[in-house]
C-alpha positions as CSV (number, residue, x, y, z in Angstrom):
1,X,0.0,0.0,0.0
2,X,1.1,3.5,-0.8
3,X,0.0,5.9,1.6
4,X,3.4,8.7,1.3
5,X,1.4,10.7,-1.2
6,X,-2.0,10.6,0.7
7,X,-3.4,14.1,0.7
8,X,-6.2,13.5,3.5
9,X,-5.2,15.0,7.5
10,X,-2.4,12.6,8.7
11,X,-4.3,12.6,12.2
12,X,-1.9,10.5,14.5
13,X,1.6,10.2,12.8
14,X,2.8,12.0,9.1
15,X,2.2,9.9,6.0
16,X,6.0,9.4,5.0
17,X,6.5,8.4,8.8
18,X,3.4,5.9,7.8
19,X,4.6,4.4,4.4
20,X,7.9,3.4,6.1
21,X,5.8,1.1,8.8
22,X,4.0,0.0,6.0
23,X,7.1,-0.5,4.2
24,X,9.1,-2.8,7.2
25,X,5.6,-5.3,7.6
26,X,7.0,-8.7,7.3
27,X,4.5,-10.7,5.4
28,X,5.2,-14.0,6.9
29,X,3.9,-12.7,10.3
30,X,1.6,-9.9,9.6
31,X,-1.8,-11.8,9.3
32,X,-1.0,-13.7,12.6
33,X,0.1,-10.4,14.5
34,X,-2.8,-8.3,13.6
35,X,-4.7,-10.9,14.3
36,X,-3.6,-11.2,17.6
37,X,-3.7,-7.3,18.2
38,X,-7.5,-7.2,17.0
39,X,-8.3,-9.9,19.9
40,X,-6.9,-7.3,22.1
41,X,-8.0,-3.8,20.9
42,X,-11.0,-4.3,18.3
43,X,-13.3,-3.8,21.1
44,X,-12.4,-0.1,21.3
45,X,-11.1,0.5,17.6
46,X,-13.2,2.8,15.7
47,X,-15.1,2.8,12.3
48,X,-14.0,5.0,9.7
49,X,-15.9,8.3,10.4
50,X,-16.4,8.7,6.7
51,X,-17.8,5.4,5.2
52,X,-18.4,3.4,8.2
53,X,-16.0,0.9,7.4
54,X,-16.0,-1.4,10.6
55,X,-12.4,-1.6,12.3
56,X,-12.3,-5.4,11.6
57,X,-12.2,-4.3,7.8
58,X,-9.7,-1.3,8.0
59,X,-5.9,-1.8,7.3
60,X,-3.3,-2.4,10.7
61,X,-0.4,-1.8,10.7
62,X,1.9,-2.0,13.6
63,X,3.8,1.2,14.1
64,X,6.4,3.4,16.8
65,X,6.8,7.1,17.7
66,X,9.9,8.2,16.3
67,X,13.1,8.4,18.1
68,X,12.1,12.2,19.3
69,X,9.8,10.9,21.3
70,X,11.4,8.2,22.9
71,X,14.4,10.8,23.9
72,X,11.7,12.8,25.3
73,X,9.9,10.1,27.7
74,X,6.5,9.9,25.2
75,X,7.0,7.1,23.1
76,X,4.1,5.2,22.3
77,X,3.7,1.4,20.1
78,X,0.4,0.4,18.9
79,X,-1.2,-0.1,16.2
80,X,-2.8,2.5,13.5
81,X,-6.1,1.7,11.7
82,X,-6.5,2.9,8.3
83,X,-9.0,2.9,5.7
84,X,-8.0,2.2,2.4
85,X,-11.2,3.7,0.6
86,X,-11.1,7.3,2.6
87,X,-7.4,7.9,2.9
88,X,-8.0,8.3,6.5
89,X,-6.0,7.6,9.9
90,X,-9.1,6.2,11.6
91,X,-7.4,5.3,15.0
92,X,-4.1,4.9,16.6
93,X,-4.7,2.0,19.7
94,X,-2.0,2.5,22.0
95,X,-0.2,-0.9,23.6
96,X,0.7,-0.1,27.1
97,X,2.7,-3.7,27.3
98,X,4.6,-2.6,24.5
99,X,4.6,0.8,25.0
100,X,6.1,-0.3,28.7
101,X,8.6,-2.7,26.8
102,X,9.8,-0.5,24.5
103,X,10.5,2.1,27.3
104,X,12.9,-0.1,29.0
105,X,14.9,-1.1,26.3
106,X,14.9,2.3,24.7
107,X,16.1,3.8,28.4
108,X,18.7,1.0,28.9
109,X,20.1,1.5,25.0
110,X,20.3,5.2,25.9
111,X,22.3,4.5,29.5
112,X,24.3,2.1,27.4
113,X,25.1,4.1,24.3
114,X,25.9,7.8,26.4
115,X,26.9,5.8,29.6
C-alpha cells in the first residue's frame, strides 16, 4: 500500500512516517500479528468516520513514535487503523505492554550508548 502521497489530514503520525511502517511489515507474520492485536483492541477500535467501514475491515499496521519521542519520555507502540477507501487515519490503539517494553529497552540502550 502506498500511503506517502495521501493528501487526506495525517491525524496521529505524518504519511511518509506511515509508508515506512508500512514498508518494514514482514508478510510471513503480519496476518498472525494483527490478528492477535485485533483480539486485544478491536473492542475499542473505531469505524471509519467517513464510510463506516467497521475496524475489523480497515488496514493495521503495527507502528512506533519516532526516536524524538522516545528521547523525550513519550513514546508510544500500537497499532494505527487505516481505511483504504477514505485515505484516513481512523485510529491509533496504543499498547501499554509494549509501550512499557519499548520504554525499557529504549532507556537501557540510551544509559548504554551515552553511559
Amino acid at each position: 500500500m502506498r500511503v506517502a502521497d495521501w493528501t487526506t489530514p495525517a491525524h496521529f503520525f505524518p504519511w511518509p512516517y506511515v509508508q515506512k511502517a508500512l514498508d518494514r511489515i514482514d508478510a510471513v507474520v503480519y496476518r498472525h500479528s494483527i490478528t492477535f492485536a485485533q483480539s486485544l483492541h478491536l473492542e475499542r477500535a473505531r469505524s471509519c468516520p467517513e464510510c463506516g467501514r467497521g475496524a475489523a475491515e480497515l488496514f493495521w499496521v503495527g507502528i512506533s513514535d519516532p526516536e524524538e519521542a522516545w528521547d523525550a519520555g513519550t513514546g508510544r507502540v500500537g497499532f494505527l487503523t487505516l481505511c483504504e477507501n477514505c485515505r484516513l487515519q481512523v485510529d491509533f490503539l496504543m499498547d501499554a505492554e509494549l509501550t512499557d517494553l519499548q520504554a525499557e529497552d529504549w532507556r537501557a540502550g540510551r544509559f548504554y550508548h551515552f553511559g
